[in-house]
OpenMM code with the backbone's topology and positions (N, CA, C; nanometers):
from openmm import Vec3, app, unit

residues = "UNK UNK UNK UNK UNK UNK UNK UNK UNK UNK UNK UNK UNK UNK UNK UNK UNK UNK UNK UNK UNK UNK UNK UNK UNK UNK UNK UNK UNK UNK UNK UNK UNK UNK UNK UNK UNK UNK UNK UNK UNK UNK UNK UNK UNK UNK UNK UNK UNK UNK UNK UNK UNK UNK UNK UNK UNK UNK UNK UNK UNK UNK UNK UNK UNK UNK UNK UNK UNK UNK UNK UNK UNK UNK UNK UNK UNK UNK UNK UNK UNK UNK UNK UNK UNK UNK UNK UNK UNK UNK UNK UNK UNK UNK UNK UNK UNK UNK UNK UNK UNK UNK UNK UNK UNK UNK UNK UNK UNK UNK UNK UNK UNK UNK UNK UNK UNK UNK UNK UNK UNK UNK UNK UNK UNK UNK UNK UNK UNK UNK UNK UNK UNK UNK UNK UNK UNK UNK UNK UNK UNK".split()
positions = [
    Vec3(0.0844, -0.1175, 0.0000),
    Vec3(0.0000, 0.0000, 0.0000),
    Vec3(0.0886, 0.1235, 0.0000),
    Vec3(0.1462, 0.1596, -0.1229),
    Vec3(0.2157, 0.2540, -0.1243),
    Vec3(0.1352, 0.4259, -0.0967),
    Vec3(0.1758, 0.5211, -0.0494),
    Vec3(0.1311, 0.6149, -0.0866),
    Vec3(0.2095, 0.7456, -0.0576),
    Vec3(0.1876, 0.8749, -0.1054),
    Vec3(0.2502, 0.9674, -0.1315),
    Vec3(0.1900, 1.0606, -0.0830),
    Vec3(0.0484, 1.0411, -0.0628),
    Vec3(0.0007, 1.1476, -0.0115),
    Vec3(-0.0171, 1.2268, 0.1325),
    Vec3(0.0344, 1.3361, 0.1418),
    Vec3(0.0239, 1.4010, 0.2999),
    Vec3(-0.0746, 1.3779, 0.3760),
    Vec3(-0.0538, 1.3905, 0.4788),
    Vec3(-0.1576, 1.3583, 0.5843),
    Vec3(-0.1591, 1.4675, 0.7307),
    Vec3(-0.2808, 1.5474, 0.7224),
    Vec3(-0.2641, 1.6753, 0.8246),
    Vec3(-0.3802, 1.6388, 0.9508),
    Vec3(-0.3147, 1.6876, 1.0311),
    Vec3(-0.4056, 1.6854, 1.1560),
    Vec3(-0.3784, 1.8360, 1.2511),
    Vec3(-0.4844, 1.9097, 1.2675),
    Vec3(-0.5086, 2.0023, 1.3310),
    Vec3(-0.5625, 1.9986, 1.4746),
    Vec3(-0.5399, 2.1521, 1.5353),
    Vec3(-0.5869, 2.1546, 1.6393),
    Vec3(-0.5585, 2.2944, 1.6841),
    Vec3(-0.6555, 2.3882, 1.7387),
    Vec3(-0.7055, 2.5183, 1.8216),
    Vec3(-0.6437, 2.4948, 2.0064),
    Vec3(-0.5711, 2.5029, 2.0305),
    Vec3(-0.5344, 2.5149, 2.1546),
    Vec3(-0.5687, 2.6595, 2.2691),
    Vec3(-0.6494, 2.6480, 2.3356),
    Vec3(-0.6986, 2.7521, 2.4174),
    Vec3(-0.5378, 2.8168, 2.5169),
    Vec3(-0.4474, 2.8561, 2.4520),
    Vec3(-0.3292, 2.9011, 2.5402),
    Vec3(-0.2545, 2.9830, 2.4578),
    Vec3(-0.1333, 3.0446, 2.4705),
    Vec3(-0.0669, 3.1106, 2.4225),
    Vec3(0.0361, 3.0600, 2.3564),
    Vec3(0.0850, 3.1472, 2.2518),
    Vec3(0.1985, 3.0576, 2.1800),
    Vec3(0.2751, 2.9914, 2.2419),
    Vec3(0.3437, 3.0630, 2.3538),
    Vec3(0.4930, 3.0835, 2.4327),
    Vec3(0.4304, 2.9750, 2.5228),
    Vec3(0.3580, 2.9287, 2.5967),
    Vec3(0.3222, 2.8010, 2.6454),
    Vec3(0.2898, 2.6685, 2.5548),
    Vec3(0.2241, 2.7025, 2.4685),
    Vec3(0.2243, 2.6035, 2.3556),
    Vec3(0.3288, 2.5307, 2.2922),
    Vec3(0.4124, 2.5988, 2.2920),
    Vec3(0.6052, 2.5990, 2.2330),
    Vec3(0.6639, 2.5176, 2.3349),
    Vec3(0.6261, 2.5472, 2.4578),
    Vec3(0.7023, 2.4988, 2.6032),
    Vec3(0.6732, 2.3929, 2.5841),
    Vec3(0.5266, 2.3882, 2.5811),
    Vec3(0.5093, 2.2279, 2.6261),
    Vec3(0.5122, 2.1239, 2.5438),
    Vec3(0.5239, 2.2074, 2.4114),
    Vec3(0.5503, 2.1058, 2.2916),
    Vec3(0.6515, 2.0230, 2.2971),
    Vec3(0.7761, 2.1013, 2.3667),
    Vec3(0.9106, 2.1162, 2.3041),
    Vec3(1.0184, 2.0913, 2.4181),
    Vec3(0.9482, 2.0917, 2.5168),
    Vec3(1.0397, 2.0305, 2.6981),
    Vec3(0.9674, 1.8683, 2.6988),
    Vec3(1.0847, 1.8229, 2.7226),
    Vec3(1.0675, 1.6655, 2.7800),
    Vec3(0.9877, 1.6399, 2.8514),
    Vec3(1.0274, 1.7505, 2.9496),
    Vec3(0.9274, 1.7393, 3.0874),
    Vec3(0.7684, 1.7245, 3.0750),
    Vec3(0.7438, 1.7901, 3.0069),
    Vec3(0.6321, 1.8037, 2.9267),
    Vec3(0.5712, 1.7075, 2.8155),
    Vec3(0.6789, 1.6771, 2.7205),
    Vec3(0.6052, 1.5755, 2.6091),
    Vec3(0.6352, 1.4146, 2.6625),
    Vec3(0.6418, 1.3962, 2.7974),
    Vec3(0.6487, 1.2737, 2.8388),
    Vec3(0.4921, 1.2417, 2.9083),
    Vec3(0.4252, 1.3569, 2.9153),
    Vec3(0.3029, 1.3965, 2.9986),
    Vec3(0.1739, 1.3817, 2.9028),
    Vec3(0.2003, 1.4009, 2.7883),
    Vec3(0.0999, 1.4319, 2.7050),
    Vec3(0.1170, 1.3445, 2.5779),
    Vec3(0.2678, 1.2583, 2.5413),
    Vec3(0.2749, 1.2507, 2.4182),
    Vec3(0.1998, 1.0986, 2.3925),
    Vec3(0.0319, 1.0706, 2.3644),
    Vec3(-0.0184, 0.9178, 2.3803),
    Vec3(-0.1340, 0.9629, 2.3059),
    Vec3(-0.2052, 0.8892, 2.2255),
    Vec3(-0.3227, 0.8677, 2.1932),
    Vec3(-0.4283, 0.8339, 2.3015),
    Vec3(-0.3752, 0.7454, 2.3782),
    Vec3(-0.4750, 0.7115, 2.4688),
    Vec3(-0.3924, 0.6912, 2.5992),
    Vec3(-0.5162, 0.6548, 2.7015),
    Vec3(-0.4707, 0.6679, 2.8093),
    Vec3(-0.3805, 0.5187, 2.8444),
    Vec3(-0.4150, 0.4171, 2.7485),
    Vec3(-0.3004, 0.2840, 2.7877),
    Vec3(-0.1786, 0.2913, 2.7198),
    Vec3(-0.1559, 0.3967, 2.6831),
    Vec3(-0.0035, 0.4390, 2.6143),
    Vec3(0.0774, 0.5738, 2.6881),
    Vec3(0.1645, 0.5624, 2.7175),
    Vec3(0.2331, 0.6475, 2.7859),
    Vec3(0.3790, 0.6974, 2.7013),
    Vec3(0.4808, 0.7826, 2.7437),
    Vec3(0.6092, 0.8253, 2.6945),
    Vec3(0.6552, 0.7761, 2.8300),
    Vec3(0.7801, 0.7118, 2.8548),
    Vec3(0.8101, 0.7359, 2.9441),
    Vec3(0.9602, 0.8058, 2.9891),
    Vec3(0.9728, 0.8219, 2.8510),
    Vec3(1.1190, 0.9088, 2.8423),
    Vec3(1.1291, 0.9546, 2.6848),
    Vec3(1.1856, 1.0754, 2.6506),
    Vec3(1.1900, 1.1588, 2.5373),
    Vec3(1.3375, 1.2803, 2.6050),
    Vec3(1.3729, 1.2797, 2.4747),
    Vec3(1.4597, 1.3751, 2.4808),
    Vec3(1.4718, 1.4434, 2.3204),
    Vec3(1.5270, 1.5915, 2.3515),
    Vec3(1.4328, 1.6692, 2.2473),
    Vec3(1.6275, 1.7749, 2.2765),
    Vec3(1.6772, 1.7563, 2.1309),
    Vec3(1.7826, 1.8585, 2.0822),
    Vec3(1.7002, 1.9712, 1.9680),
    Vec3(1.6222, 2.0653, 2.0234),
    Vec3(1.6035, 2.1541, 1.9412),
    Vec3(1.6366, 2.2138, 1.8585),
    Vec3(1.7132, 2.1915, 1.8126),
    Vec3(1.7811, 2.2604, 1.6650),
    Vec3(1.8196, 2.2071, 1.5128),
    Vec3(1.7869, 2.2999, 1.4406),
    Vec3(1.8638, 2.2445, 1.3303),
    Vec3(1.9933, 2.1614, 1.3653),
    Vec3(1.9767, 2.0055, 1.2691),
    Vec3(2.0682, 1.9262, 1.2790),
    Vec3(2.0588, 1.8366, 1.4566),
    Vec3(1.9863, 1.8895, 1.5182),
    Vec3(1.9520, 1.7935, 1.6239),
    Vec3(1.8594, 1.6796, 1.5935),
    Vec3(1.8785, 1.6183, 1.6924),
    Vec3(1.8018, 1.4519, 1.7406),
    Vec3(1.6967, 1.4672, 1.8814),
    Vec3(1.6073, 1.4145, 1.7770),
    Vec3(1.4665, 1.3814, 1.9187),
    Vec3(1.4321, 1.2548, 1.9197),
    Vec3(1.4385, 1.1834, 2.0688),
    Vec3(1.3347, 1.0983, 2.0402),
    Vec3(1.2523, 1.0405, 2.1765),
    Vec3(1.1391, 1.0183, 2.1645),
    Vec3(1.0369, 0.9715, 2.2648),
    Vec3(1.0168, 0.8487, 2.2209),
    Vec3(1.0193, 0.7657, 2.3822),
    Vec3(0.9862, 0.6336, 2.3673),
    Vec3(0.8331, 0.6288, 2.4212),
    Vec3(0.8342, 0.5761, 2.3431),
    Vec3(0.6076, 0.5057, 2.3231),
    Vec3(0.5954, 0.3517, 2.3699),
    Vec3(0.5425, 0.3564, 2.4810),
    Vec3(0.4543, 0.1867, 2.5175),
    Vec3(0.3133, 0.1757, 2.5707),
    Vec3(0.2993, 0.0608, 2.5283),
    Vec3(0.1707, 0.0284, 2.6039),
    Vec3(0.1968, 0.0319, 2.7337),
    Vec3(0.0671, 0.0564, 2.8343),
    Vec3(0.1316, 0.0274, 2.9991),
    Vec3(0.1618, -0.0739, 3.0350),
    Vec3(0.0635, -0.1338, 2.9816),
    Vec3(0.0863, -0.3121, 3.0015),
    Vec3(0.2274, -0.3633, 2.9363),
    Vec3(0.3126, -0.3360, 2.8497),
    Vec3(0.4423, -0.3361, 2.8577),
    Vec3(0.4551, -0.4506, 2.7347),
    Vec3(0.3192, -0.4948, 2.6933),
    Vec3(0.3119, -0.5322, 2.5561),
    Vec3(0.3495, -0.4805, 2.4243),
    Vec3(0.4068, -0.3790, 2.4014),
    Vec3(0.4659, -0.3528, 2.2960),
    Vec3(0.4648, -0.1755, 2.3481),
    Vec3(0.6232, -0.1130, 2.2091),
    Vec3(0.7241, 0.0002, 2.2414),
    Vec3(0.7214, 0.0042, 2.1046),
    Vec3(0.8245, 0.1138, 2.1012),
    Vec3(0.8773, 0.1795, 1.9714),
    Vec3(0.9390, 0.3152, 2.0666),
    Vec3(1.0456, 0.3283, 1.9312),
    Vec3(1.1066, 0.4887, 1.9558),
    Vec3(1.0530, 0.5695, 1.8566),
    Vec3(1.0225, 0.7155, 1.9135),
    Vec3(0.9713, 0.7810, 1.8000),
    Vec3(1.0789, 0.9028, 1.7774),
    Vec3(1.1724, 0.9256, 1.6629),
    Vec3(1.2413, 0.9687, 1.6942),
    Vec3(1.3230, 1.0485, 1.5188),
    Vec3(1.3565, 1.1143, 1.5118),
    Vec3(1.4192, 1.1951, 1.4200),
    Vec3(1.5424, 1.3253, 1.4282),
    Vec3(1.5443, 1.3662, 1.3083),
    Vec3(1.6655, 1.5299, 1.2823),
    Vec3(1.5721, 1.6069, 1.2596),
    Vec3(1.6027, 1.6857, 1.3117),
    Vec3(1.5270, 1.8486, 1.2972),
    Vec3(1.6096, 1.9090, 1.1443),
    Vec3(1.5325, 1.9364, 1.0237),
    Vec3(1.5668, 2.0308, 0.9451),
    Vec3(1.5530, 2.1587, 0.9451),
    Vec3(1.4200, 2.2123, 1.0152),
    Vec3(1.3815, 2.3842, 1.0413),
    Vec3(1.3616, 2.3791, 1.1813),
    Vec3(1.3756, 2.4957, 1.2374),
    Vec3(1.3516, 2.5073, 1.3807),
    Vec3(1.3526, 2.6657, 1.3736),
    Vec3(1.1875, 2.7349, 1.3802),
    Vec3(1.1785, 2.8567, 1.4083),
    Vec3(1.0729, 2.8897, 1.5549),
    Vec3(1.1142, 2.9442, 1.6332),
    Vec3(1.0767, 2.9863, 1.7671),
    Vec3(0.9714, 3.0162, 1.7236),
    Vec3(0.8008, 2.9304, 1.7758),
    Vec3(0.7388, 3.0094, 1.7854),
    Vec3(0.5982, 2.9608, 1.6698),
    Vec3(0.7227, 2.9168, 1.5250),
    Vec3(0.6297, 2.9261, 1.4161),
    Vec3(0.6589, 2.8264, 1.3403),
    Vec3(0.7860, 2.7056, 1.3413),
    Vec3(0.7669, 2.5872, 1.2659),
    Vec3(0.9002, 2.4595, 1.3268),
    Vec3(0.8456, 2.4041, 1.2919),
    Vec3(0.9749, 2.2426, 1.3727),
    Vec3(0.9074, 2.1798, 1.2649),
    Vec3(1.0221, 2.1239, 1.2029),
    Vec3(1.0094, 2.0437, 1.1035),
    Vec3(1.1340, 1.9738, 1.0938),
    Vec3(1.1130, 1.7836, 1.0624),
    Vec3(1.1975, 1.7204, 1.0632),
    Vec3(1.1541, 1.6068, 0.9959),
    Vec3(1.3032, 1.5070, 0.9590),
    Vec3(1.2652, 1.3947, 0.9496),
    Vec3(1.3037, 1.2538, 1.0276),
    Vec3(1.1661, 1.1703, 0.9458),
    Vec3(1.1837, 1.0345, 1.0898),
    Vec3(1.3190, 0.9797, 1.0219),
    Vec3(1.3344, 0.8438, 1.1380),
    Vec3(1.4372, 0.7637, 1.1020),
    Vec3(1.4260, 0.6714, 0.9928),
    Vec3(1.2846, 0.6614, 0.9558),
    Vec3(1.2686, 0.6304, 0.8238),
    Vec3(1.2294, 0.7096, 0.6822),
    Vec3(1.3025, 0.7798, 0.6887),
    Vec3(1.3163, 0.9248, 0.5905),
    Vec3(1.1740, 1.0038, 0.5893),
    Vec3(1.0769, 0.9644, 0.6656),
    Vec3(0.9664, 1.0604, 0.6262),
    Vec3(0.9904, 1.1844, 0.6716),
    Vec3(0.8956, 1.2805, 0.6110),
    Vec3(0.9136, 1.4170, 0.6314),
    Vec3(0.7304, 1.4408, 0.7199),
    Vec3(0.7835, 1.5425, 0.8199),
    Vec3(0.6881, 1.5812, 0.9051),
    Vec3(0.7148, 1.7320, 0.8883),
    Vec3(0.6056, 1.8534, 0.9058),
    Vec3(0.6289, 1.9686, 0.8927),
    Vec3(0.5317, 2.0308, 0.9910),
    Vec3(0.5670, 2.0912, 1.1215),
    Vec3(0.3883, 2.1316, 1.1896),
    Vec3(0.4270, 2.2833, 1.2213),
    Vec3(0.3189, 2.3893, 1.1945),
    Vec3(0.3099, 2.5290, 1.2271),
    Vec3(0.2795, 2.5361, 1.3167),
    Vec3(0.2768, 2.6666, 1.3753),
    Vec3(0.2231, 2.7178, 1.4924),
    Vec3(0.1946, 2.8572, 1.4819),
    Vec3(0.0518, 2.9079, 1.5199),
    Vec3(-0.0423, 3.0102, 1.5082),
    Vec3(-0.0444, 3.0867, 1.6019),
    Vec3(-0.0120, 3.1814, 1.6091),
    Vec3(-0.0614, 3.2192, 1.7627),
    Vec3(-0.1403, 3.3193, 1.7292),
    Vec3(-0.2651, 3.3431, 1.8607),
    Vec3(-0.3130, 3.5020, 1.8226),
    Vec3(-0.4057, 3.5082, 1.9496),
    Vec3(-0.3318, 3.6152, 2.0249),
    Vec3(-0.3955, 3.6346, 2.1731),
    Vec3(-0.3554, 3.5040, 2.2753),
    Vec3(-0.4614, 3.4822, 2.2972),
    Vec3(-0.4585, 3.2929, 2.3726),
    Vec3(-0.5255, 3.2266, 2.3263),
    Vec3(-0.4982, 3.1958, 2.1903),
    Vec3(-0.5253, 3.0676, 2.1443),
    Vec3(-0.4270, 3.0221, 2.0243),
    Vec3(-0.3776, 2.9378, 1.9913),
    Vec3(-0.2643, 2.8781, 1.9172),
    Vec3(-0.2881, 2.7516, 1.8565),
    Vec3(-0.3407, 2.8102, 1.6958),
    Vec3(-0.3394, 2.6392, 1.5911),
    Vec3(-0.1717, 2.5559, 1.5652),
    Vec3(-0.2364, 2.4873, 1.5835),
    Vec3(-0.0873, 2.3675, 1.5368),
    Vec3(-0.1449, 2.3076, 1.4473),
    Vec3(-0.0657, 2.2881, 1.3040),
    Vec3(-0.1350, 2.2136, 1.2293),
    Vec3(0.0154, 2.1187, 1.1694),
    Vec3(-0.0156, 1.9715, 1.2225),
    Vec3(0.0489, 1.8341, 1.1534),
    Vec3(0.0597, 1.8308, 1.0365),
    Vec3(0.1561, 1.8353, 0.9036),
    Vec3(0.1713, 1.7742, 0.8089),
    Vec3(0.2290, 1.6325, 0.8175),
    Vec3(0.2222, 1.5192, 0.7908),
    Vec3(0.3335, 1.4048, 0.7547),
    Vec3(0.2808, 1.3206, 0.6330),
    Vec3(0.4532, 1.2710, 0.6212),
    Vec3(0.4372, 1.1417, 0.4912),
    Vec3(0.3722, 1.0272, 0.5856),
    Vec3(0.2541, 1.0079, 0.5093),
    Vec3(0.2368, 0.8537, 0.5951),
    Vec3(0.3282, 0.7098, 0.5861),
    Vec3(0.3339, 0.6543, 0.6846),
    Vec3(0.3917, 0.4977, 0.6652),
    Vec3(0.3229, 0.4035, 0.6061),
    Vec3(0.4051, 0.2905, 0.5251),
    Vec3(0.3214, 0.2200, 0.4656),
    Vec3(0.2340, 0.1268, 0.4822),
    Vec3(0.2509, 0.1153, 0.6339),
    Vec3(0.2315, 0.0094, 0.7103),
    Vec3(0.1251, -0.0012, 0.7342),
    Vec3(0.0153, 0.0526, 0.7509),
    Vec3(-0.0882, 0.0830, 0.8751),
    Vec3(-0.1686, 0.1607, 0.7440),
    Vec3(-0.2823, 0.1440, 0.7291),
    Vec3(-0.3722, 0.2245, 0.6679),
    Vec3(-0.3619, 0.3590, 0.7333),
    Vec3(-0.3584, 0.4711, 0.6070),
    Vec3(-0.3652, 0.6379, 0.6156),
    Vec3(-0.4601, 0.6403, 0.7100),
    Vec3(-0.6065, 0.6327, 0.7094),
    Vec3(-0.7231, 0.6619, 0.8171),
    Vec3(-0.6569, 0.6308, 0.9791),
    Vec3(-0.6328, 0.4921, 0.9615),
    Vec3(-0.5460, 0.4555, 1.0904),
    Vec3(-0.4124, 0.5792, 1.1799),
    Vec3(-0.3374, 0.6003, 1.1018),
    Vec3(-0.2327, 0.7013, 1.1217),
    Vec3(-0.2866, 0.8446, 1.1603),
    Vec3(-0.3651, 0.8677, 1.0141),
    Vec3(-0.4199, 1.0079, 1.0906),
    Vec3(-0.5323, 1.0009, 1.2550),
    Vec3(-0.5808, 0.9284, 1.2423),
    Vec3(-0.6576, 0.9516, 1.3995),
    Vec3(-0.5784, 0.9628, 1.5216),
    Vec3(-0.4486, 0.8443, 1.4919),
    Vec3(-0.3406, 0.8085, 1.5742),
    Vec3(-0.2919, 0.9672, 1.6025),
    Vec3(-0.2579, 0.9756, 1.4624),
    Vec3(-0.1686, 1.1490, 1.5659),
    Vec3(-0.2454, 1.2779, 1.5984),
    Vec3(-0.4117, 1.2524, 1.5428),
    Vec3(-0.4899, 1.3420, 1.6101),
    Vec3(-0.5285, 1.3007, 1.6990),
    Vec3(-0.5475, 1.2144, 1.7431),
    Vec3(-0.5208, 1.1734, 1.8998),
    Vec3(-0.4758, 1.2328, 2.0250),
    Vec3(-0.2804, 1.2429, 1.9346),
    Vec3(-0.2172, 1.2575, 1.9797),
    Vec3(-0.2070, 1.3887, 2.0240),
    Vec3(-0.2746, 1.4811, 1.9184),
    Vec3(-0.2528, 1.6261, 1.9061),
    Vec3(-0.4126, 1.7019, 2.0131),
    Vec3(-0.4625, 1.6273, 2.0116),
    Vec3(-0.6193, 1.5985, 2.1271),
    Vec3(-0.5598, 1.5747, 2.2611),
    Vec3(-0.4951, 1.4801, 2.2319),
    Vec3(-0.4154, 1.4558, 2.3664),
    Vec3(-0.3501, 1.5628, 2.4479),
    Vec3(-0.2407, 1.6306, 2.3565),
    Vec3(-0.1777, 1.7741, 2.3887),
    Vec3(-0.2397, 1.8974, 2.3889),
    Vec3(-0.3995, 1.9116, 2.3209),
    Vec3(-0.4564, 2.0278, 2.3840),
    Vec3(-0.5219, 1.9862, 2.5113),
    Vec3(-0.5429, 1.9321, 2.5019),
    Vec3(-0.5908, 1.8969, 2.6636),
    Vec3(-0.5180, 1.8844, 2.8077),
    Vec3(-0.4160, 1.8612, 2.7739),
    Vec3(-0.3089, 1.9120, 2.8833),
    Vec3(-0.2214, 2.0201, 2.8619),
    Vec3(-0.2283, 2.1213, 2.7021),
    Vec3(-0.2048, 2.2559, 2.7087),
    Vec3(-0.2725, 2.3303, 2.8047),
    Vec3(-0.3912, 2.2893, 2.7508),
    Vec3(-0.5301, 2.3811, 2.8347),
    Vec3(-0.5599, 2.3510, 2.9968),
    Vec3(-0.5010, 2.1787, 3.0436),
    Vec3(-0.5604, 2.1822, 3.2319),
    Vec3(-0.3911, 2.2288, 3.2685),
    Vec3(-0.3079, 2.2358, 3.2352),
    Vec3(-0.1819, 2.2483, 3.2768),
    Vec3(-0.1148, 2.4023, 3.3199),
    Vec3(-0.1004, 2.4379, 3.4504),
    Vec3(-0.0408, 2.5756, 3.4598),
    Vec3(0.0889, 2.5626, 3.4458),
    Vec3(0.1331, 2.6636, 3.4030),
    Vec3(0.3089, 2.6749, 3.3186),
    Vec3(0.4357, 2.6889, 3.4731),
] * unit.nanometer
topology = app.Topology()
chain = topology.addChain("A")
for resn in residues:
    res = topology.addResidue(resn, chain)
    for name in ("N", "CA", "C"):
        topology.addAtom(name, app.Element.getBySymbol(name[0]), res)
């Protein structure tokens, strides 16, 4: 199931850029939020912000039935307004960031994997991105 086509997932975050950025982008933070659901956890991530840096968060079930690393190079890195990189399997991911007052869109671009049906993937990382407004928004900075 080859495919080529992008795959976006959005999201309106009730907070400010400059918190939005934080919590995107600190460990401390994307170990808290980074799951689709509540039987999946991070339980460690580490995040080199910059062009030519390395990120990566580890993903498991709780039950300890299955992991993965999620993990890549940063090609763009602008404060504020874009992180873009690629995975360890050459895909390309690209996500913005909106700000205006207190509220801040993030919007997901990625190459999908071949693995897993597109429908499958995209819910997965809107999930994920559901996941992170929701602890943008109960979380004080």
């Amino acid at each position: 199931m080859e495919s080529t086509k992008k795959v976006t997932v959005k999201a309106t975050i009730n907070a400010s850029i400059e918190k939005v950025w934080e919590f995107w982008t600190e460990p401390t933070h994307i170990k808290k939020w980074n799951s689709p659901s509540d039987d999946w956890h991070t339980p460690s991530a580490e995040n080199d912000l910059r062009v030519g840096g390395e990120f990566c968060s580890r993903m498991e079930a709780k039950d300890g039935s299955f992991g993965f690393d999620f993990g890549g190079t940063y090609d763009e890195v602008k404060k504020y307004e874009v992180i873009a990189y690629t995975l360890g399997d050459g895909r390309k991911v690209n996500i913005t960031f909106s700000g205006k007052e207190n509220e801040t869109e993030v919007i997901e671009i990625f190459d999908p994997e071949t693995i897993n049906p597109v429908e499958f993937q995209q819910q997965g990382w809107q999930a994920i991105l559901d996941n992170f407004k929701k602890y943008a928004e109960q979380t004080n900075l």
